[in-house]
ZADRENFI-31252 format. One line per 4 residues: for each residue x, y negated, z negated of N, C-alpha, C. Coordinates in steps of 0.001 Angstrom, whole numbers, padded with zeros to 6 digits, always signed. Layout:
X,Y,Z,X,Y,Z,X,Y,Z  ...;
// end
This chain:
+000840,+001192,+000000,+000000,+000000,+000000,+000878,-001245,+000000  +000606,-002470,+000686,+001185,-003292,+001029,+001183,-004371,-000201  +002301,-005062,-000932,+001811,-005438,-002640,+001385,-007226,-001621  +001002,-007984,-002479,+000474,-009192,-001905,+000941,-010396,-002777;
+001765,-010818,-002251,+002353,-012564,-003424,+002031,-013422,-003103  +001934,-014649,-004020,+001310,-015731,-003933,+002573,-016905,-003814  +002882,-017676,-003235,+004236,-018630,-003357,+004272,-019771,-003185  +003369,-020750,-004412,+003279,-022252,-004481,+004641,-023084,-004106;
+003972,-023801,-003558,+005420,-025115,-002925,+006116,-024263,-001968  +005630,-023854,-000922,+006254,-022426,+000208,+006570,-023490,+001299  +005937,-024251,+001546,+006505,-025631,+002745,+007948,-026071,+002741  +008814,-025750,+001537,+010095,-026026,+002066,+010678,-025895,+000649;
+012278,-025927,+000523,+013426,-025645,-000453,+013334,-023834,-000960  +013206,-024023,-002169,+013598,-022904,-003030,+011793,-022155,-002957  +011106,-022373,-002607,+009529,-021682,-002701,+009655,-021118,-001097  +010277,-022168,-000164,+009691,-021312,+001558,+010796,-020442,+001718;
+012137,-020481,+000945,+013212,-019405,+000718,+012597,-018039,+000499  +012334,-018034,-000692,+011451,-016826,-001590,+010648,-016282,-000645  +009694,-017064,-000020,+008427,-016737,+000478,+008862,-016031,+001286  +009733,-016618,+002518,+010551,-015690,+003518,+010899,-014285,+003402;
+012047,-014718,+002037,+012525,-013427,+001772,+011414,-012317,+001373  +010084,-012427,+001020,+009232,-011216,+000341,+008442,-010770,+001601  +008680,-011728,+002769,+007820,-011266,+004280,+009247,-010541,+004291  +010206,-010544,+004477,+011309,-009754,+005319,+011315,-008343,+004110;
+010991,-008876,+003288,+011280,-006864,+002623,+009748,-006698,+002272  +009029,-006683,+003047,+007396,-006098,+003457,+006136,-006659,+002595  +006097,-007446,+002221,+004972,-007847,+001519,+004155,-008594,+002540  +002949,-008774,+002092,+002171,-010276,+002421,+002301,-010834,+001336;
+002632,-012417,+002328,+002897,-013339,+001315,+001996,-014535,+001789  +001226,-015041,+000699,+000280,-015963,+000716,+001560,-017729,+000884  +001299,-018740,+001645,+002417,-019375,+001405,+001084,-020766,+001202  +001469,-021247,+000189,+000546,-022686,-000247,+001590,-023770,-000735;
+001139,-024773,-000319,+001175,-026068,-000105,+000395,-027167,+000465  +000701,-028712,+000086,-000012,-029228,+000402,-000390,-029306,+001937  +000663,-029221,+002675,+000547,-029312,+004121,+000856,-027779,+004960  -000352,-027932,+005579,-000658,-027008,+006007,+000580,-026626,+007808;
+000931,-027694,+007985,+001963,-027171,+008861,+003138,-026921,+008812  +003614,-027880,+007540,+005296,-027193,+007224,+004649,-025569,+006705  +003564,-025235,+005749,+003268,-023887,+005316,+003318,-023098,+006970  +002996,-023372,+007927,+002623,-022343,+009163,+003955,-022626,+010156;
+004999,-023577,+010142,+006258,-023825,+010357,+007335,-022765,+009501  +006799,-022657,+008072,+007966,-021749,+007760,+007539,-020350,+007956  +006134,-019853,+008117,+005717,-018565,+008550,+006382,-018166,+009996  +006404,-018929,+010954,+007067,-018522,+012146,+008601,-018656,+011724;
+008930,-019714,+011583,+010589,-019250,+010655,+010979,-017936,+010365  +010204,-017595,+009377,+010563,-016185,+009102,+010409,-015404,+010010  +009861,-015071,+011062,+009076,-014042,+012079,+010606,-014424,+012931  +011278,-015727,+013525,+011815,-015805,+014393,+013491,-015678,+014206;
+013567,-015826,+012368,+014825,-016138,+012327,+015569,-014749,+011351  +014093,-013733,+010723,+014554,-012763,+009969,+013828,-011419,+010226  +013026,-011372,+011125,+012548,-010391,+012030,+011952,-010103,+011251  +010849,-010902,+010138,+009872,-010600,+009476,+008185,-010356,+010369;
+007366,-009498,+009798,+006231,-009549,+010772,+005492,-010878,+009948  +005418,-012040,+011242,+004494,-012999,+011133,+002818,-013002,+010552  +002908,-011781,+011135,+000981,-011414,+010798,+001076,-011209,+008763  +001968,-010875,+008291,+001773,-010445,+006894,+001855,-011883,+006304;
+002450,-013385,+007187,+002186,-014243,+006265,+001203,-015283,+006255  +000152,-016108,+005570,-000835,-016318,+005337,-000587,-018001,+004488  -001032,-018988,+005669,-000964,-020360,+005157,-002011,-020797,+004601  -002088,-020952,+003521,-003575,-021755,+002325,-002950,-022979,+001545;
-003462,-024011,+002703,-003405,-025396,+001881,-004049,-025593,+000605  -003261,-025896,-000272,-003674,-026454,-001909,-002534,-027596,-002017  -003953,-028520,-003339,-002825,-029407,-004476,-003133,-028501,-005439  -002238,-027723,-005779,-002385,-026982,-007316,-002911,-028123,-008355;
-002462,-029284,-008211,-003240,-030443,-009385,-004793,-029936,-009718  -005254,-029987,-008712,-007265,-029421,-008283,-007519,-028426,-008661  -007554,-028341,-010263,-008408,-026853,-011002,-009623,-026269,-009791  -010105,-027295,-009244,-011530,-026766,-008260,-010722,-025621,-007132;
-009557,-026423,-006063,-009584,-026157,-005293,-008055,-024946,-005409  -007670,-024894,-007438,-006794,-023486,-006880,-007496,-022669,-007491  -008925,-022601,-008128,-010294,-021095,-008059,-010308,-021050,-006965  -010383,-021728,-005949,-011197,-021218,-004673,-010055,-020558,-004037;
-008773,-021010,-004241,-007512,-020521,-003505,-007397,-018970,-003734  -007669,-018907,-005051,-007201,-017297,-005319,-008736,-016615,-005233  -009628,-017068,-005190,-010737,-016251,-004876,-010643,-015854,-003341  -010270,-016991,-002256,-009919,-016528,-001149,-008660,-015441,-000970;
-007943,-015322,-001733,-006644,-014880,-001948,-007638,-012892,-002343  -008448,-012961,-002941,-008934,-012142,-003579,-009902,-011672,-002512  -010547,-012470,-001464,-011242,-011859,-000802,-010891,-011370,+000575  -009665,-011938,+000940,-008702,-011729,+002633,-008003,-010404,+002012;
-007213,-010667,+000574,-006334,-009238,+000394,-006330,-008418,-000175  -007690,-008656,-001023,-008292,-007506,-001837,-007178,-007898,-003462  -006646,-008050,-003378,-005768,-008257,-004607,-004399,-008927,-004390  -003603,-008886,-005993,-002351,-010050,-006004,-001420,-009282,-006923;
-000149,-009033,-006686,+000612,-008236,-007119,+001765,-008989,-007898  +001647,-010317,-007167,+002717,-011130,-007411,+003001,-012582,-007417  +002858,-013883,-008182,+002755,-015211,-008334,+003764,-015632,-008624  +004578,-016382,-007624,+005933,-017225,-008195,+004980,-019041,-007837;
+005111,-018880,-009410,+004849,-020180,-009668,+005824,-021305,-009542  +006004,-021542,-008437,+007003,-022929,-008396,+006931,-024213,-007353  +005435,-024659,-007254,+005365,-025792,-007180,+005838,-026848,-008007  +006461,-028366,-008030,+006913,-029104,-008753,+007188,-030682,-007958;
+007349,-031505,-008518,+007911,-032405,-008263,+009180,-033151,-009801  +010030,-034355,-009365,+010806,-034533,-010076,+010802,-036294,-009757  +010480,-037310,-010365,+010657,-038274,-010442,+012081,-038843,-010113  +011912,-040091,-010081,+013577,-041237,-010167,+013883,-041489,-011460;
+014698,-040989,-011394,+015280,-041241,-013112,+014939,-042510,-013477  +014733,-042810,-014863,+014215,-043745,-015634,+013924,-043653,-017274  +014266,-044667,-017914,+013621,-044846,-019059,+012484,-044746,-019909  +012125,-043790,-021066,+010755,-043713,-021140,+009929,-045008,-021365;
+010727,-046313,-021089,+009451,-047501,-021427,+009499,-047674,-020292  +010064,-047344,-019245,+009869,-047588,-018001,+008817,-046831,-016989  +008552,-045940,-017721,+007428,-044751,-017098,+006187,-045730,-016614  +005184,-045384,-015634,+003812,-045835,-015157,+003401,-044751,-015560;
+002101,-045288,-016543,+000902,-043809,-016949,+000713,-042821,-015474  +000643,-043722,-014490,+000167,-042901,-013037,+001136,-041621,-012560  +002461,-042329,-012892,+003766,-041375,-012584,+004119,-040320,-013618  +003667,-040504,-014817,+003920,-039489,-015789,+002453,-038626,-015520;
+001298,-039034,-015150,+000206,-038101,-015494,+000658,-037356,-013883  +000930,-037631,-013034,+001580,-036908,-012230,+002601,-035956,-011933  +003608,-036472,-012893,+004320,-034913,-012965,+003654,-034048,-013927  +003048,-034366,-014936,+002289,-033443,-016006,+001102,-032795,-015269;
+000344,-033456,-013819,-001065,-032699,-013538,+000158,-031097,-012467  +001498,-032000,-012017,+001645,-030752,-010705,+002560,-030060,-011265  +003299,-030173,-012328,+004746,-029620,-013091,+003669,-028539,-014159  +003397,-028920,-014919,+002133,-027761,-015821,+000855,-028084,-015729;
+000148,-028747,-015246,-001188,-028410,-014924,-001586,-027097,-014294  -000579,-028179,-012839,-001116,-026784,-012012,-000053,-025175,-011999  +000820,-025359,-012609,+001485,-023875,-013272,+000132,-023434,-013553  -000463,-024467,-014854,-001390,-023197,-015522,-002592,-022903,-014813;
-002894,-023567,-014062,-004123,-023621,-013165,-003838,-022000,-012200  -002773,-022379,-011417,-001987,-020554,-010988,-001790,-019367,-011792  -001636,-019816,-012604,-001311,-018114,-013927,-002871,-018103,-014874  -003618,-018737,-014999,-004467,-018561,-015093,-005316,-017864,-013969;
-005298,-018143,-012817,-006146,-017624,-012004,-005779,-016147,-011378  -004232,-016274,-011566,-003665,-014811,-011574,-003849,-014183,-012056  -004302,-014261,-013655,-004812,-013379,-014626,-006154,-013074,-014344  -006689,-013657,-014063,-008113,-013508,-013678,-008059,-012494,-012475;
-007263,-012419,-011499,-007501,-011335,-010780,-006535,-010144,-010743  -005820,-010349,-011889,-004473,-009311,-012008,-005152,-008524,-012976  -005966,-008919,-013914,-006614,-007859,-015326,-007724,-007485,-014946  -008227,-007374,-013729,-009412,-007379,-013190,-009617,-006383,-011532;
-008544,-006216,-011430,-008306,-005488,-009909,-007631,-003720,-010670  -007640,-002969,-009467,-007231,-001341,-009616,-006499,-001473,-008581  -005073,-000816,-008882,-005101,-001104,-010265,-004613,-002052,-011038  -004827,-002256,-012191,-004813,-003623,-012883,-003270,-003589,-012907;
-002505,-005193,-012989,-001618,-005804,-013343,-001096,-006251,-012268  -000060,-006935,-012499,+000888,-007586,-011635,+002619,-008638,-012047  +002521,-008863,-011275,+003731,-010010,-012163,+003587,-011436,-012113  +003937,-012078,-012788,+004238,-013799,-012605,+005558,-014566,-012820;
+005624,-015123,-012221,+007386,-015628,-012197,+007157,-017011,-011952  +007085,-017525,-013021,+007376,-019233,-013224,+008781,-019826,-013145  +008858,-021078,-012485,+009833,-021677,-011937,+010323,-023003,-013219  +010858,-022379,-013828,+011280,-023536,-015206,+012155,-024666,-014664;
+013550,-024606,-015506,+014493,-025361,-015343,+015178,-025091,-016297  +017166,-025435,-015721,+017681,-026099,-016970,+017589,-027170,-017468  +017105,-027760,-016979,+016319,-029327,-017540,+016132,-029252,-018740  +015099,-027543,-018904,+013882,-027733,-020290,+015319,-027438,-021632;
+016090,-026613,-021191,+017273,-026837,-022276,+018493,-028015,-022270  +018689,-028866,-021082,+019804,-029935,-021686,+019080,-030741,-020686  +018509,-031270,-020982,+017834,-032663,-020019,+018984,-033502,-019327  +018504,-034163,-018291,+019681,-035303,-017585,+018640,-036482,-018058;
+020019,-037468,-017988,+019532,-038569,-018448,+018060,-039406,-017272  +017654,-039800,-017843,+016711,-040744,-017402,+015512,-039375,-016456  +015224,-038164,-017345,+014504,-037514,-017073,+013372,-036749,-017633  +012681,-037770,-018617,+012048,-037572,-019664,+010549,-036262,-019323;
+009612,-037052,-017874,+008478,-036554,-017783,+009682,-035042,-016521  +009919,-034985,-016400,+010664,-033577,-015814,+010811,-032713,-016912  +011857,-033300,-017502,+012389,-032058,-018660,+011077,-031682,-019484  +009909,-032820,-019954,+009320,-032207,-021037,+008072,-031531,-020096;
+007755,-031488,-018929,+006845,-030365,-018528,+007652,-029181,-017958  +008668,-029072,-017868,+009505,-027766,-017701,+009500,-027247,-019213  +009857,-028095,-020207,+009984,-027298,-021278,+008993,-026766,-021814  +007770,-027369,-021058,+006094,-026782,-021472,+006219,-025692,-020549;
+006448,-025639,-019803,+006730,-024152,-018827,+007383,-022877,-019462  +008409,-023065,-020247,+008937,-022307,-021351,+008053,-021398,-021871  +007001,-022786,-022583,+005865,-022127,-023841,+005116,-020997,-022949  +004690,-021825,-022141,+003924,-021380,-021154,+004547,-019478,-020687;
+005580,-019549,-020416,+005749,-018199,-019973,+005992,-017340,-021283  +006151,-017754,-022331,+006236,-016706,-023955,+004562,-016730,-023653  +004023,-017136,-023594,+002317,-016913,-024489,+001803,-016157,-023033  +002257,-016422,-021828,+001690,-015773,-020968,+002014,-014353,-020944;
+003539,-014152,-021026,+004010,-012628,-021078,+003535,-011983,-022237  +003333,-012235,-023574,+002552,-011705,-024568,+000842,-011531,-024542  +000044,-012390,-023944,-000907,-011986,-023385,-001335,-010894,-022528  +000245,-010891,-021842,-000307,-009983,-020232,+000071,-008652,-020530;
+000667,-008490,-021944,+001268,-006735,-022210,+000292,-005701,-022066  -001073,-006382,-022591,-002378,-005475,-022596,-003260,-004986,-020907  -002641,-005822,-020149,-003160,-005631,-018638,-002166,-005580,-017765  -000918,-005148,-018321,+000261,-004703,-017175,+000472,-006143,-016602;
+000701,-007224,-016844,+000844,-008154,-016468,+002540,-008994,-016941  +003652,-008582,-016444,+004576,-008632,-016516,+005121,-010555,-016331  +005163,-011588,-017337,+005480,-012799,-016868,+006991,-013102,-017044  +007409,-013986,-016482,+009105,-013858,-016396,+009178,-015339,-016121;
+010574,-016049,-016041,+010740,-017513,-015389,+012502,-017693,-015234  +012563,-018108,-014028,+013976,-018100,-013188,+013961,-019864,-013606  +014947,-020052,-014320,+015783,-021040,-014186,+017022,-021305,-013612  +016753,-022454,-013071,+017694,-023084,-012150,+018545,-024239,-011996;
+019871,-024076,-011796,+020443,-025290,-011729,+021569,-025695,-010665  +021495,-027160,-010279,+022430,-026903,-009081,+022079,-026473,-007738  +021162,-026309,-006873,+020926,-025178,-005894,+021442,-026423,-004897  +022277,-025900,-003867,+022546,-027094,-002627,+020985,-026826,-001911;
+020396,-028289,-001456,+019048,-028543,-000618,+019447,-029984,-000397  +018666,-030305,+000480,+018519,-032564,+000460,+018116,-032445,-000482  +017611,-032306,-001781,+017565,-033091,-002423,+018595,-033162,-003596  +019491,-032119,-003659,+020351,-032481,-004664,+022064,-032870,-003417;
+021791,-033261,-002313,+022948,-033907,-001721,+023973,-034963,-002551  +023018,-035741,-003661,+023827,-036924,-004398,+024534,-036196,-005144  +024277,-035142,-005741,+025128,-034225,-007179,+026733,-034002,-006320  +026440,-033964,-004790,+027931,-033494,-004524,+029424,-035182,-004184;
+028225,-036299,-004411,+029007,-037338,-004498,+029013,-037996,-006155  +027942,-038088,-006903,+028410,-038237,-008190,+026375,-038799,-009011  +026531,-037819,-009619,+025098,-038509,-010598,+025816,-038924,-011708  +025022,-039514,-012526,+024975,-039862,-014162,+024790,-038495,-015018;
+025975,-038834,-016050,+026104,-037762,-016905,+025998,-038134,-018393  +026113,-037485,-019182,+025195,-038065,-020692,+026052,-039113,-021300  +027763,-038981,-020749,+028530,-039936,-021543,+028497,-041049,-020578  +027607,-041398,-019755,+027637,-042651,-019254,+028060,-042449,-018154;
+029166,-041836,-017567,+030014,-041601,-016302,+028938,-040951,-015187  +029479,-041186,-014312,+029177,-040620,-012772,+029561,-040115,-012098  +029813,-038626,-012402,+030907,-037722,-011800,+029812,-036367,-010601  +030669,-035976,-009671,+030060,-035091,-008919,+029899,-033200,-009408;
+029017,-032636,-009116,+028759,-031673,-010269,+028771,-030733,-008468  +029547,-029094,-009066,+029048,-028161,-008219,+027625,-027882,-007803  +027403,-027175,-006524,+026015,-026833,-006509,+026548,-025367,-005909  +025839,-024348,-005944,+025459,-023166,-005138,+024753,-022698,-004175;
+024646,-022078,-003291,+024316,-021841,-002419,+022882,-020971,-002241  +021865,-021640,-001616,+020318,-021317,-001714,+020225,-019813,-001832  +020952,-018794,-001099,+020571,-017814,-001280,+020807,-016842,-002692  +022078,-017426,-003396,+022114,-016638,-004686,+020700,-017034,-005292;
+019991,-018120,-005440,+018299,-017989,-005843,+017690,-016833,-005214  +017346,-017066,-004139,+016604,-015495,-003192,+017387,-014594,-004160  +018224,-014142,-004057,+018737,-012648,-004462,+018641,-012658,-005486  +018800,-013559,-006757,+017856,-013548,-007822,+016422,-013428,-008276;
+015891,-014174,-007699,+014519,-013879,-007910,+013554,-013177,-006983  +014271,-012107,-006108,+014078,-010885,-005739,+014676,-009832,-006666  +015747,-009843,-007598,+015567,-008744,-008300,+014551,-008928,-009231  +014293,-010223,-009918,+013201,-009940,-010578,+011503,-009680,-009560;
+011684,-009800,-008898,+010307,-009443,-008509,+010358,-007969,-007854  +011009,-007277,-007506,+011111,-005914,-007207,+010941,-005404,-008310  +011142,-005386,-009587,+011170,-004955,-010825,+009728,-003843,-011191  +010307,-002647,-011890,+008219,-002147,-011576,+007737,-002788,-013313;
+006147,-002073,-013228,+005566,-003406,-014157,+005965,-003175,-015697  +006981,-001838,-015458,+007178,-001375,-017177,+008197,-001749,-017247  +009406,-003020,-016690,+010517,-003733,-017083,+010096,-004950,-016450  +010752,-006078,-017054,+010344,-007879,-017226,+011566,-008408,-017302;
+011960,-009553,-016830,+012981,-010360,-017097,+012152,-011640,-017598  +012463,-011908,-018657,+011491,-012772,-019702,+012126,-013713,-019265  +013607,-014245,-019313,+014156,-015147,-019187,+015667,-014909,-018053  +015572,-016193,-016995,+016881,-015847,-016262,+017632,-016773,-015727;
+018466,-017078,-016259,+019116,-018615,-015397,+020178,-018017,-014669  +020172,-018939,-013303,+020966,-018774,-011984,+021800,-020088,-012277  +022971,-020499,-011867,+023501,-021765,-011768,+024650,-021644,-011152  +024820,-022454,-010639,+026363,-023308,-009877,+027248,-022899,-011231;
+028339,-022158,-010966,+029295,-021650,-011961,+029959,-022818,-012513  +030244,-023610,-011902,+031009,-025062,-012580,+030130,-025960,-012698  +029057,-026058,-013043,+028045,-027042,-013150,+027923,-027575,-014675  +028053,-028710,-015241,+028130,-029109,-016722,+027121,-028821,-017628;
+026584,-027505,-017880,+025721,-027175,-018626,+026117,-026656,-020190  +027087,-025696,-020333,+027437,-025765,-021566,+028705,-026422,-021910  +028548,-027065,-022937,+030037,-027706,-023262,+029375,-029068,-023828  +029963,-029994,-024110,+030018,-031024,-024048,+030341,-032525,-023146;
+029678,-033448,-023338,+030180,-034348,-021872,+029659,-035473,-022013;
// end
């Protein structure tokens, strides 16, 4: 039987990576985002560039923000594939660094509706059809951060809904023991994409300085968070950080 994943923020970086990679080692993979053509741009991607079959992948525009419109996502999700085996939760966004008196209510209730709202809006609805399908369970794999353990400066509404992502995956994986529902969360740091291009000329670091930090290369993510999702449902990786080996995370600075 063919297992079926779900892969928020699949339109591009570290989510249309993943997504790829679970069409090329046989799944259907549901790919959501807001835009519906980078989502059907990276489905032929995969078909053309990894000899994945195109037909197994499946574009469903969502704002995970819209409690309304991610029920209807996974009910459709529930009625095209009969069931869901697998949710990597990692839609997100990340603000411009700034000061917390500098925050706009608009910009903070914004990373809080798409950073954990809509996490929980997805693992909620996963549960709903993961404790509820034959047979029952599945996995969930939330997309944290090292953020939620050493914050960067001027990154207040980032770090503290990643670190709600944390909570979020303890209370979810203890919930889900009773319905085979295996929850896990890949943290990450460093990954080379456009958007961390500045880290390789110099960000701000906690002692004030502006020095350039390693990054790693997109695919050690894939090959990470493909071993955790190959995993069967009676072993879990609760917790897993990937990072750029020289990247300033432990130590002092």
């Amino acid at each position: 039987m063919t297992q079926v994943a779900l892969v928020t923020g699949a339109g591009s970086g570290i989510g249309k990576a993943c997504a790829i990679a679970l069409l090329r080692d046989g799944w259907q993979v549901v790919f959501v985002g807001r835009r519906e053509a980078a989502l059907q741009t990276a489905i032929a991607e995969a078909g053309a560039q990894h000899g994945a079959d195109g037909a197994r992948g499946i574009a469903m525009p969502c704002d995970v923000s819209d409690a309304a419109a991610v029920k209807q996502l996974f009910d459709a999700v529930q009625q095209r594939c009969g069931r869901l085996d697998l949710l990597f939760n990692n839609a997100g966004i990340m603000l411009p660094g700034m000061l917390p008196d500098e925050y706009a209510v608009d910009a903070w209730k914004q990373a809080v509706d798409i950073n954990l709202n809509g996490a929980f809006y997805s693992l909620s609805n996963a549960f709903r059809l993961m404790r509820t399908q034959q047979p029952m369970g599945g996995r969930i794999i939330n997309n944290g951060s090292i953020s939620a353990h050493a914050p960067r400066p001027g990154s207040m509404a980032y770090t503290a809904t990643k670190h709600a992502i944390t909570g979020l995956t303890k209370a979810a994986s203890l919930d889900g023991r009773a319905f085979d529902i295996a929850v896990g969360q890949i943290d990450i740091g460093n990954v080379a994409s456009d958007m961390t291009a500045r880290m390789a000329v110099g960000v701000p670091q906690p002692d004030g300085s502006v020095r350039p930090e390693a990054r790693m290369d997109l695919q050690a993510v894939v090959d990470t968070f493909m071993a955790m999702a190959r995993l069967p449902l009676t072993a879990n990786v609760l917790f897993m950080t990937v990072m750029a080996t020289k990247m300033p995370f432990v130590g002092r600075g």
